[in-house]
Backbone as numpy.savetxt, mean C-alpha at the origin, in Angstrom:
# Nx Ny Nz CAx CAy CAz Cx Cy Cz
-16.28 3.54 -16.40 -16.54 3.44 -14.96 -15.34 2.85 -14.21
-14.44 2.09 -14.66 -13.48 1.14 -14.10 -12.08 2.33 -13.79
-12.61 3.30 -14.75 -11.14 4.08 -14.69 -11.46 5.64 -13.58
-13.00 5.83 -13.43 -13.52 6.18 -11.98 -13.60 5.89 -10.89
-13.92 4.41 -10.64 -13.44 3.57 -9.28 -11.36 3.49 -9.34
-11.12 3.76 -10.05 -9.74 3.69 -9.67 -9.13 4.92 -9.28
-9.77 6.32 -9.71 -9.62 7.35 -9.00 -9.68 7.44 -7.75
-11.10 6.90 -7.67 -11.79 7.18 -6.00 -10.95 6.07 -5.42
-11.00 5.21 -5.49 -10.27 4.13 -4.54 -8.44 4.97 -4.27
-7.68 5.63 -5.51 -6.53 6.21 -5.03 -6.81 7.66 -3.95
-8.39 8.23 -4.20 -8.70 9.31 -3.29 -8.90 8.82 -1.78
-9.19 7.47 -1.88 -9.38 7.18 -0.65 -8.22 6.80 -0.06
-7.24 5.84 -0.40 -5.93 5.94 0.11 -5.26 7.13 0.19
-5.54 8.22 -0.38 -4.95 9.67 0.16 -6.00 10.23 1.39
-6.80 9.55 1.51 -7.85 9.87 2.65 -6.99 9.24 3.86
-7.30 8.15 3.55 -6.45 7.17 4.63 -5.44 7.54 5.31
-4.54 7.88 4.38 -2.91 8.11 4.90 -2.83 9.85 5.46
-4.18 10.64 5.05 -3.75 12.13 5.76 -4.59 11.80 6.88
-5.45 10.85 7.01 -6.15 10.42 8.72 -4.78 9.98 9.65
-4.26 9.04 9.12 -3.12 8.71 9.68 -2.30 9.54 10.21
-1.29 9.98 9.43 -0.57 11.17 9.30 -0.94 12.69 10.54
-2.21 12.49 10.11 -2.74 13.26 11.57 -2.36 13.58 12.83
-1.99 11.52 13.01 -1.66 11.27 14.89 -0.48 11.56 14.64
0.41 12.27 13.68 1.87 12.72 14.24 1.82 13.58 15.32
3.41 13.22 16.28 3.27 14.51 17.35 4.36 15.44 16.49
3.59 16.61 16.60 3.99 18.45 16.10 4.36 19.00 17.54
5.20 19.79 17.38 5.76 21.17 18.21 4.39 22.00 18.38
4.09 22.16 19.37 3.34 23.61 19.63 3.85 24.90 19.27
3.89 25.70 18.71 4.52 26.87 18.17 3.75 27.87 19.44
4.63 28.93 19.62 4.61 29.91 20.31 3.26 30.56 19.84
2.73 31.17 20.97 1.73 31.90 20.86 1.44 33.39 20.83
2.46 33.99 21.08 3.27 35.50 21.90 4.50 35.90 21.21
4.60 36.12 20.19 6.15 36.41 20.62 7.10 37.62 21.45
5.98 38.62 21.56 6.55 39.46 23.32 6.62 38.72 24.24
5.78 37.75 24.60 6.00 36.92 25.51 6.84 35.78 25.77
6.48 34.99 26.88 7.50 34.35 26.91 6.95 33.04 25.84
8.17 32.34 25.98 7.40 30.66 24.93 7.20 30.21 25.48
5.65 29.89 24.81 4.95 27.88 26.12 6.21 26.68 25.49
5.83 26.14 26.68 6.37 24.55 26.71 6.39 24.50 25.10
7.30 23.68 24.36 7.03 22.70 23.26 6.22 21.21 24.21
5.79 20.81 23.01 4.54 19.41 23.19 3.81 19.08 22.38
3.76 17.59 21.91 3.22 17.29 21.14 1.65 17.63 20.99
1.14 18.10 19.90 0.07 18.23 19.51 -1.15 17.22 18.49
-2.17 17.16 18.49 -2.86 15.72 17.23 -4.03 16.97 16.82
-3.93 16.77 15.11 -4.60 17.15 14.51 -5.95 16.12 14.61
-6.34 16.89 14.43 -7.93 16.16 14.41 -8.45 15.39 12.44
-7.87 14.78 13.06 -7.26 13.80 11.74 -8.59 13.31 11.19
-9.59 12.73 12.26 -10.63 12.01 12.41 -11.87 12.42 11.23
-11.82 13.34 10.93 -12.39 14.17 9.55 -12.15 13.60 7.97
-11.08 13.07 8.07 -10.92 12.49 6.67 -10.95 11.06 6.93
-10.91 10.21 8.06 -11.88 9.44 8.33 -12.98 8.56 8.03
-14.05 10.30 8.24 -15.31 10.14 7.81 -15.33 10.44 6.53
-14.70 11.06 5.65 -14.95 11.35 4.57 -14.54 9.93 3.73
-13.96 9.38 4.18 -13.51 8.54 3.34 -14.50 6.84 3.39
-15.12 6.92 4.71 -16.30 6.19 4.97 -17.90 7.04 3.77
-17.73 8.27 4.03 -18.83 8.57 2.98 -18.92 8.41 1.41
-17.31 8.55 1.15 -16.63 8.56 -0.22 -17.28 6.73 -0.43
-16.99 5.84 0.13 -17.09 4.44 -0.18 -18.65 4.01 -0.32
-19.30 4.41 0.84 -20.84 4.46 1.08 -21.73 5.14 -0.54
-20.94 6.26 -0.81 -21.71 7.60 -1.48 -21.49 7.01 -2.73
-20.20 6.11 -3.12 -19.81 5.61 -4.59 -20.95 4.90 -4.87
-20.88 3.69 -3.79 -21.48 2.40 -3.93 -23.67 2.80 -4.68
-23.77 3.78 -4.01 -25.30 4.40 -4.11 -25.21 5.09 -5.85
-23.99 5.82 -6.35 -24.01 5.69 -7.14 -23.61 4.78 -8.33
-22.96 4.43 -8.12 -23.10 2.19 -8.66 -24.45 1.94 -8.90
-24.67 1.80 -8.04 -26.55 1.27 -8.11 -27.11 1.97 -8.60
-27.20 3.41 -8.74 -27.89 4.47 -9.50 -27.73 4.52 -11.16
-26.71 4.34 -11.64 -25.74 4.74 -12.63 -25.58 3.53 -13.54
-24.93 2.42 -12.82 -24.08 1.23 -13.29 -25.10 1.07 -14.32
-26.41 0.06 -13.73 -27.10 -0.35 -14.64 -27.39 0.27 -16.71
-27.82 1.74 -16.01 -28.35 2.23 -17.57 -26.51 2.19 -18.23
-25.59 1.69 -17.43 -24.17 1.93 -18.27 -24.00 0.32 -18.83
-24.93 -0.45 -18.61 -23.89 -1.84 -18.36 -22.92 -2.18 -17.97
-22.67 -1.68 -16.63 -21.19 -1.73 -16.03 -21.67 -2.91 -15.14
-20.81 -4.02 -15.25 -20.43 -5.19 -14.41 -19.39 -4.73 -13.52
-19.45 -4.55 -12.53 -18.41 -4.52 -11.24 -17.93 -6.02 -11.49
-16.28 -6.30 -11.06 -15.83 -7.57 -10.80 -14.81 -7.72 -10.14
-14.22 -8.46 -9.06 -13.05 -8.79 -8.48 -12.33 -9.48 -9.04
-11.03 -9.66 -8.98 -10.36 -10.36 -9.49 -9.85 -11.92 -8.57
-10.25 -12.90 -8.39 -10.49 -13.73 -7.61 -9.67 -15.02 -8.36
-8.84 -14.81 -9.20 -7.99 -15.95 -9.97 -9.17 -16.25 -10.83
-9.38 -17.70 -10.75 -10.15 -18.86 -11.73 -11.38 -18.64 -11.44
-11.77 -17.73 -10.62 -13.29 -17.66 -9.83 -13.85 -16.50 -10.57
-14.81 -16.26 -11.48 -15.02 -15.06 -11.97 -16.50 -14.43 -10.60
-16.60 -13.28 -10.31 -17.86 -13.43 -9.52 -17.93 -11.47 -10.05
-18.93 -11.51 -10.81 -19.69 -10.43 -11.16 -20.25 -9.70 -10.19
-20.54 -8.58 -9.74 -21.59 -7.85 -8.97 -22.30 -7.49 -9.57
-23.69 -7.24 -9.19 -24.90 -6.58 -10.10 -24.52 -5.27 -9.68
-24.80 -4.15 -10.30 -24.70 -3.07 -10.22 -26.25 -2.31 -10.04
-27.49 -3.41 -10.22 -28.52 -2.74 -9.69 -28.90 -3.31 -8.48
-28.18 -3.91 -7.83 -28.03 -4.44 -6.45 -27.42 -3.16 -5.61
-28.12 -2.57 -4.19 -27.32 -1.85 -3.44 -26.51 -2.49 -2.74
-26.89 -3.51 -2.00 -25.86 -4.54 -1.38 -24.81 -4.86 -1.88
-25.05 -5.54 -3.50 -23.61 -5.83 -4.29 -22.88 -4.54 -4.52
-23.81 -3.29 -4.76 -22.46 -2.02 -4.86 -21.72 -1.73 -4.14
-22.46 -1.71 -2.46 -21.82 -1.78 -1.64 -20.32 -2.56 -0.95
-20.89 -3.95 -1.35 -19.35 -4.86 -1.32 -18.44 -4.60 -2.25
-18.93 -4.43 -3.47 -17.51 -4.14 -4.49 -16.97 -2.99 -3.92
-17.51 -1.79 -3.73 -17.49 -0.98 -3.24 -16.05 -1.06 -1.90
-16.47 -1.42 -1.05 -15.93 -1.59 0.39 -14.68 -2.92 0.29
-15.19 -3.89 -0.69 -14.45 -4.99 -0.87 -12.69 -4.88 -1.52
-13.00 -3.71 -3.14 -12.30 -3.73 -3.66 -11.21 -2.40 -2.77
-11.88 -1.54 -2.03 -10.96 -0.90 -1.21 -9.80 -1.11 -0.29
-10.53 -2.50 -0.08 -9.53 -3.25 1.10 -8.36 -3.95 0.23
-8.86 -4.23 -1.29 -7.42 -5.00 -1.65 -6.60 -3.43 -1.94
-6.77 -2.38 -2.42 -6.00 -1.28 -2.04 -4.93 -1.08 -1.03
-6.03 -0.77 0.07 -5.48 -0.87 1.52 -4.46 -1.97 1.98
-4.79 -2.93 1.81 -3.90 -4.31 2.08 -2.61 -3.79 0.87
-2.56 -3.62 0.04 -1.52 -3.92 -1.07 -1.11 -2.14 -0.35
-1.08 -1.31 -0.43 -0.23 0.12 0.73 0.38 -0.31 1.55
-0.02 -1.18 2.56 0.26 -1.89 3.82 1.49 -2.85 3.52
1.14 -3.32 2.62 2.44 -4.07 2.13 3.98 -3.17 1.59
3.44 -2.42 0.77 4.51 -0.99 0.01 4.93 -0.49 1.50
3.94 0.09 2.93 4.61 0.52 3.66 5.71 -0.38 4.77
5.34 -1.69 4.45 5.98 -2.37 5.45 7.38 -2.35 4.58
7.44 -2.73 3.24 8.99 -2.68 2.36 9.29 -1.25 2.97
8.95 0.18 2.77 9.32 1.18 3.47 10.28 0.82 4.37
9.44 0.66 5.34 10.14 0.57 6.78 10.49 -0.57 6.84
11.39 -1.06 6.49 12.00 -1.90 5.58 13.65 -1.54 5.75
13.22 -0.84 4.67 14.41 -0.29 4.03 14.35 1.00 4.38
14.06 1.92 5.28 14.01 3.51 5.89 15.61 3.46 6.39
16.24 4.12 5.86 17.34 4.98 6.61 17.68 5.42 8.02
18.34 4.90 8.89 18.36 5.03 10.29 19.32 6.03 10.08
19.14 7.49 9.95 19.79 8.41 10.14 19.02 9.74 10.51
19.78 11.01 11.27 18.91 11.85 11.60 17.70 12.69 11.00
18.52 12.72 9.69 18.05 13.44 8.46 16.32 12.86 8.31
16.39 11.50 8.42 15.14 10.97 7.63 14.14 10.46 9.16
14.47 11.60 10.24 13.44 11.49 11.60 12.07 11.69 11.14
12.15 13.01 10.22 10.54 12.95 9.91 10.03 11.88 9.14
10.36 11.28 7.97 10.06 10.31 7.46 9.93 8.67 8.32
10.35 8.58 9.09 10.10 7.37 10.29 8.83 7.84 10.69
9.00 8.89 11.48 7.75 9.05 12.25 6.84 9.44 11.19
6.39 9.62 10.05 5.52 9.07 9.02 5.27 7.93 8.61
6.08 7.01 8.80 5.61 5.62 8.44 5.29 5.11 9.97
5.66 5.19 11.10 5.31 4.99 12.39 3.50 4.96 12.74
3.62 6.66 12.37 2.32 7.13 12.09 0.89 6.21 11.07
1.57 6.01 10.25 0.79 4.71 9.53 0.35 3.91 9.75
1.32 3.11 10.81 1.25 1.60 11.58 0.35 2.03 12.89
-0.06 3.12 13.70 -0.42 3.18 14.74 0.50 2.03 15.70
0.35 1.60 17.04 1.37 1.48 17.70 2.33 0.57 17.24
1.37 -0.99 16.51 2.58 -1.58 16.02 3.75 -0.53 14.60
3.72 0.66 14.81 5.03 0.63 14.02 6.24 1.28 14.83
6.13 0.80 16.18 7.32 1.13 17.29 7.40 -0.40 17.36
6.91 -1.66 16.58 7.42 -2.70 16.92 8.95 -3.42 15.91
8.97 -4.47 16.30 10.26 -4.66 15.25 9.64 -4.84 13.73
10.63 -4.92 12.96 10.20 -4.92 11.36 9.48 -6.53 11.30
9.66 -7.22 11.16 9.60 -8.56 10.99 8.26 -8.44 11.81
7.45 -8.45 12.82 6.59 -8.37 13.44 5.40 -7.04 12.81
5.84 -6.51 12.01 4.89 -4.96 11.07 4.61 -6.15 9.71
5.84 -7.02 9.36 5.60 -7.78 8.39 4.24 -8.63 8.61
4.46 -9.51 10.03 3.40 -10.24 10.57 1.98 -9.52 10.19
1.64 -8.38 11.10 0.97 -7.82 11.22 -0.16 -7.57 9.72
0.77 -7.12 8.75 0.53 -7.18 7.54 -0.18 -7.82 6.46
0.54 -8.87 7.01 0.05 -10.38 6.43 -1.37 -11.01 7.07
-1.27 -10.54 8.16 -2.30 -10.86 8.83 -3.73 -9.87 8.22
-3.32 -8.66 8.30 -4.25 -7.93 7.89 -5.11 -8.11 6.06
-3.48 -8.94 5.31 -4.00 -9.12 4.15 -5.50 -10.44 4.14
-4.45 -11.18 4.61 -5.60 -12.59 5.08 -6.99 -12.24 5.98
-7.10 -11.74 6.70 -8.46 -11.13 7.62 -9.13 -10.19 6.25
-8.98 -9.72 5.31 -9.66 -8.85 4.22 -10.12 -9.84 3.33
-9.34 -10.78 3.09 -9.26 -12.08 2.17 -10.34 -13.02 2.73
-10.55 -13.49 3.77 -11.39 -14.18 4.43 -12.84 -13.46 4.55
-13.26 -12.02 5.05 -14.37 -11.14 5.49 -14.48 -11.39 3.47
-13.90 -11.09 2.41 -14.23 -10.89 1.08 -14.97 -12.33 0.95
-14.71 -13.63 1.35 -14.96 -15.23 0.78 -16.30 -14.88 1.43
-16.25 -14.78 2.90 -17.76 -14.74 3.58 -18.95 -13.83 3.46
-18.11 -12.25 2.60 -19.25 -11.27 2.40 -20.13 -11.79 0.93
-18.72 -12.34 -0.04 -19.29 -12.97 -1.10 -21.00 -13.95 -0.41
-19.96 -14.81 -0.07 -20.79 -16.22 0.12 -22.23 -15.76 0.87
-22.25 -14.79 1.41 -23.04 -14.10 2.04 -24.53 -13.49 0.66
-24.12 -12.74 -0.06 -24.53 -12.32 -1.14 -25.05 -13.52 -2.19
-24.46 -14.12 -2.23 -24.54 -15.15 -3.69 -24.53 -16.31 -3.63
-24.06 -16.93 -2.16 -24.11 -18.23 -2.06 -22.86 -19.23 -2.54
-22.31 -18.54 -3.04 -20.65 -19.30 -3.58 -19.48 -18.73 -2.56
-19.36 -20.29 -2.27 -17.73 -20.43 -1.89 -16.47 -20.44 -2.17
-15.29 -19.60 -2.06 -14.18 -19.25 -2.51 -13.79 -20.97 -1.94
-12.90 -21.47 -2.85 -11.96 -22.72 -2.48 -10.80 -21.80 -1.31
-10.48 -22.74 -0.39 -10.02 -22.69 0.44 -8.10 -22.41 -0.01
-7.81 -23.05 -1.20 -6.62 -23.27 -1.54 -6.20 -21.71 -2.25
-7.32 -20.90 -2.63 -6.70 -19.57 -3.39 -6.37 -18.60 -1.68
-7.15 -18.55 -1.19 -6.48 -17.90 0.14 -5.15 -16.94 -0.21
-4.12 -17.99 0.11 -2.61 -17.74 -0.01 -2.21 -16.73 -1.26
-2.52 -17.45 -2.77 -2.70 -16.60 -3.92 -3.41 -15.48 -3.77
-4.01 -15.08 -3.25 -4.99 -13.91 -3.25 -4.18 -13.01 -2.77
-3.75 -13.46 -1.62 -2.49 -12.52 -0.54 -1.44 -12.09 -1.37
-0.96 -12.93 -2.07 0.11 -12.73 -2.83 0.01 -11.72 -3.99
-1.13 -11.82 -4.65 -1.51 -10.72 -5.60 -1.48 -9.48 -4.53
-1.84 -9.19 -3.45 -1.73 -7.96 -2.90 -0.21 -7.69 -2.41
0.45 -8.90 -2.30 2.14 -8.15 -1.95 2.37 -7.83 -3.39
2.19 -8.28 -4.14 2.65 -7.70 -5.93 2.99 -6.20 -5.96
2.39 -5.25 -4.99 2.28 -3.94 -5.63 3.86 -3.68 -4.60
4.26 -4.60 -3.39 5.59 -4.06 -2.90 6.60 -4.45 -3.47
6.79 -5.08 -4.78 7.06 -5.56 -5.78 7.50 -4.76 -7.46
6.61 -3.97 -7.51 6.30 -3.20 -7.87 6.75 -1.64 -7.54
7.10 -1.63 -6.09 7.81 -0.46 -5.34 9.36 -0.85 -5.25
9.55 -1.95 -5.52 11.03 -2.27 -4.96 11.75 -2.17 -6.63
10.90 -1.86 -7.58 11.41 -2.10 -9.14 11.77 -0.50 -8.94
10.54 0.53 -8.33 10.78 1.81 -8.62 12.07 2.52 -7.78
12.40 1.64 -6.93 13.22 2.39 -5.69 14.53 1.80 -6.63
14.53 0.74 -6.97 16.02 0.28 -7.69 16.23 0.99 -8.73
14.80 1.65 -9.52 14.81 2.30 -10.74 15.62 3.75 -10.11
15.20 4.25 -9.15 15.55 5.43 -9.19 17.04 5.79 -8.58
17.44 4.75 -7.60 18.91 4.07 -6.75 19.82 4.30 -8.40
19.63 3.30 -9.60 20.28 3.56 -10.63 20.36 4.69 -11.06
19.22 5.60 -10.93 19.65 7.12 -11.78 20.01 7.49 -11.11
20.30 7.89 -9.59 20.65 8.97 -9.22 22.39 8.38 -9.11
22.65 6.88 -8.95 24.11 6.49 -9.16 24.62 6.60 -10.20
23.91 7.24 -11.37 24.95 7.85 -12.80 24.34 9.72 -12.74
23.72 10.04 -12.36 23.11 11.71 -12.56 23.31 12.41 -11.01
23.57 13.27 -10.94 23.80 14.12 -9.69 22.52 15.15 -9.88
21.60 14.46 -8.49 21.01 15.98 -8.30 20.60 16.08 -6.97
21.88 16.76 -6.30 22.09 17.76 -5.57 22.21 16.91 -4.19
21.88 17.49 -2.98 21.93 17.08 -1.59 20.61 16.99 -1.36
19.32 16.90 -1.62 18.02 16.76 -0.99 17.92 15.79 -0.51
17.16 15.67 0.68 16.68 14.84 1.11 16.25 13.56 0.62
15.09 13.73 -0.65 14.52 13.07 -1.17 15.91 12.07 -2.15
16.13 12.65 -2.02 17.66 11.56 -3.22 18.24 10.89 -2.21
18.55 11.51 -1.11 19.53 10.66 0.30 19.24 9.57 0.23
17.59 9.70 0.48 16.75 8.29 1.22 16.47 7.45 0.33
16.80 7.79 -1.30 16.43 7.16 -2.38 18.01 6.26 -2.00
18.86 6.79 -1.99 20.01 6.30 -2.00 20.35 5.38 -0.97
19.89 5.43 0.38 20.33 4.42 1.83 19.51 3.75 1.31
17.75 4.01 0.64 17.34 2.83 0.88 17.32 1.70 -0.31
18.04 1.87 -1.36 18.40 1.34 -2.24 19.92 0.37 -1.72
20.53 0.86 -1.40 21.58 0.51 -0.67 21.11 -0.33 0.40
20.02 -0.52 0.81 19.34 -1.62 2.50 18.86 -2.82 1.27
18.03 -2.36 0.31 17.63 -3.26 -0.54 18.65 -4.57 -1.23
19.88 -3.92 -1.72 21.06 -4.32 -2.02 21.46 -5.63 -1.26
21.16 -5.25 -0.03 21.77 -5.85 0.68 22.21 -7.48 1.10
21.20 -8.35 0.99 21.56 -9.58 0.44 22.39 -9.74 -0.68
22.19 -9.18 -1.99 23.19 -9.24 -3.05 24.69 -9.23 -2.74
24.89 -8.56 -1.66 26.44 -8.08 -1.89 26.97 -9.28 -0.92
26.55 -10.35 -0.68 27.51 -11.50 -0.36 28.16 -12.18 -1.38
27.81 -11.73 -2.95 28.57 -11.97 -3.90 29.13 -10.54 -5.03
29.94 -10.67 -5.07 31.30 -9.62 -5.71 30.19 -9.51 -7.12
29.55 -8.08 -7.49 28.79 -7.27 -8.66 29.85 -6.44 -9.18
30.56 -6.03 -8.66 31.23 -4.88 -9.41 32.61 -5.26 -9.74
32.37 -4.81 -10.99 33.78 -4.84 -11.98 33.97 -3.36 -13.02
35.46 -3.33 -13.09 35.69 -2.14 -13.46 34.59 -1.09 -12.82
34.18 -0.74 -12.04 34.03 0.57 -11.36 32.14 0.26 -11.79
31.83 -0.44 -12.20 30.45 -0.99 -12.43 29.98 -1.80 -11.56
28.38 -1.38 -10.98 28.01 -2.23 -9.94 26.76 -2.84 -10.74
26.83 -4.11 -10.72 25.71 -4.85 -11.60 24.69 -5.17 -10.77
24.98 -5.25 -9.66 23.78 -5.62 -8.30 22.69 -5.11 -8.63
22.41 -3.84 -8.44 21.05 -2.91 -9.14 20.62 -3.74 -10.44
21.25 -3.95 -11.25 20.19 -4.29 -12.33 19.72 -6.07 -12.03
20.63 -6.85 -11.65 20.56 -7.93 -11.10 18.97 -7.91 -10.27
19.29 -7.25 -9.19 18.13 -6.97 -8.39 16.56 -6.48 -9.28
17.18 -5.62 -10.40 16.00 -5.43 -11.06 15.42 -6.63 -12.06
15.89 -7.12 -12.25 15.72 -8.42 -13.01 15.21 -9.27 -12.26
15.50 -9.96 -10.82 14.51 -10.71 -9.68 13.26 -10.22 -10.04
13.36 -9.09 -9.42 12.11 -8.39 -8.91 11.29 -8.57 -10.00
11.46 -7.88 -11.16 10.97 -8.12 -12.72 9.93 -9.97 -12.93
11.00 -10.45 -12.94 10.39 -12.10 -12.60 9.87 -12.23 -11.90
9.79 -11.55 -10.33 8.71 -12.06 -9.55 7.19 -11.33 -10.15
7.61 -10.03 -10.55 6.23 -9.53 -10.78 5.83 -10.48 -11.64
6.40 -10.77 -12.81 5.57 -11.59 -13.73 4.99 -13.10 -13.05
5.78 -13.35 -12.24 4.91 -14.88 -11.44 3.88 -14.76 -10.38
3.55 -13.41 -10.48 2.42 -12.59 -9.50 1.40 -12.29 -9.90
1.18 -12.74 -11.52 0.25 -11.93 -12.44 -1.06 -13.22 -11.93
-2.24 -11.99 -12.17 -3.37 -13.27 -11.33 -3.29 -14.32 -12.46
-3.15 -14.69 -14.08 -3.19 -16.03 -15.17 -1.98 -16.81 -14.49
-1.08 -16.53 -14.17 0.15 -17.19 -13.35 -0.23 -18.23 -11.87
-0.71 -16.71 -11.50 -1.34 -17.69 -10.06 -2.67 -18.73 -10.00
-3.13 -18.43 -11.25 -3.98 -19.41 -11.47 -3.85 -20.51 -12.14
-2.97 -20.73 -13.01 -2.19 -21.64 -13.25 -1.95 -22.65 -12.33
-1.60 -22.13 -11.07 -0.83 -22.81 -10.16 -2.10 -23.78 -9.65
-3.41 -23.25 -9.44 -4.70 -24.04 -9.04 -4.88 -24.90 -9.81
-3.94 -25.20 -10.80 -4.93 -26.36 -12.47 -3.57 -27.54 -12.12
């Protein structure tokens, strides 16, 4: 069952992000071509459809949780550090929160991967569509500055983190300690962490392997190169070798491991 909720929860972040993706503005394409051409102008898909599907997808799981779980012995559980808190699975209410609960640490931990994005996005012409895809993500705050999408972020992790202590406490009567808060957040930046290992991973191959002019390699390349960027106030390269990349992969490496929830719980003892 654990390796089914992890499907659906990645179906739903592909839900998410083609709702999003939606409010891009598109060209109107000609309607005639004997005729003359309408105006170009932005157009919005009616995005609002996957939306709902993705509200039914969460709703529709949770009913089967409750249906299912039990004759499986499946314990639903969050990962809450030192706090173990089980869901009943013949509870509709508890399917429901794991359900809706564990989606949001998803959501929050994307939010984080997209803010490193735009981050590190390439300010060049080439990669216009790719801005206005991550733009698109953020709804208006992502015409704001970076550092302020960061805010935003953080904020959004903590408001999921807080509604999770009170939906619990709501259900079961136990209170999250006030002091995991912060740790909790932090397990959800882990996964931009996790993106910054793959972007350095791939910055290194394509700086020893050639393949080709695509797009997709460009942006691998500027934004590996934005990532860099603190590093290079100290001299990496010798003989025609740039050690920065692996340097950088080695941070990153260590932070993941001081991100692991036995780590962060540690830190509570």
């Amino acid at each position: 069952m654990d390796w089914l909720h992890g499907i659906l929860n990645l179906a739903g972040l592909l839900l998410w992000i083609s709702w999003r993706t939606g409010t891009m503005p598109r060209s109107q394409p000609p309607r005639n071509l004997a005729g003359p051409t309408p105006r170009q102008g932005p157009v919005y898909r009616h995005s609002w459809i996957y939306l709902l599907v993705l509200l039914a997808l969460l709703g529709g799981r949770a009913v089967f949780y409750n249906q299912f779980g039990p004759g499986l012995d499946w314990y639903p559980h969050l990962n809450l550090l030192d706090v173990f808190h089980p869901f009943k699975s013949d509870s509709l209410p508890h399917a429901l929160a794991y359900s809706m609960l564990s989606f949001a640490h998803w959501l929050a931990a994307l939010y984080f991967c997209l803010a490193l994005l735009a981050t590190v996005q390439p300010q060049t012409e080439a990669t216009g569509q790719w801005r206005e895809f991550l733009k698109a993500q953020f709804g208006w705050p992502g015409g704001l500055p970076v550092i302020a999408q960061w805010g935003g972020v953080i904020a959004l992790a903590v408001g999921f983190r807080v509604a999770e202590a009170n939906w619990i406490e709501s259900l079961e009567a136990v209170a999250l300690p006030a002091n995991h808060l912060p740790l909790l957040v932090l397990l959800d930046l882990r996964a931009a962490i996790y993106l910054i290992m793959v972007l350095l991973a791939l910055y290194l191959l394509n700086s020893y392997v050639y393949f080709g002019e695509q797009a997709f390699w460009k942006t691998v390349n500027e934004s590996g190169k934005r990532l860099l960027t603190p590093l290079r106030i100290l001299p990496w390269e010798t003989r025609k070798v740039d050690f920065a990349p692996i340097v950088a992969l080695a941070i990153a490496y260590g932070l993941s491991l001081a991100l692991t929830p036995s780590h962060l719980a540690a830190w509570l003892r």
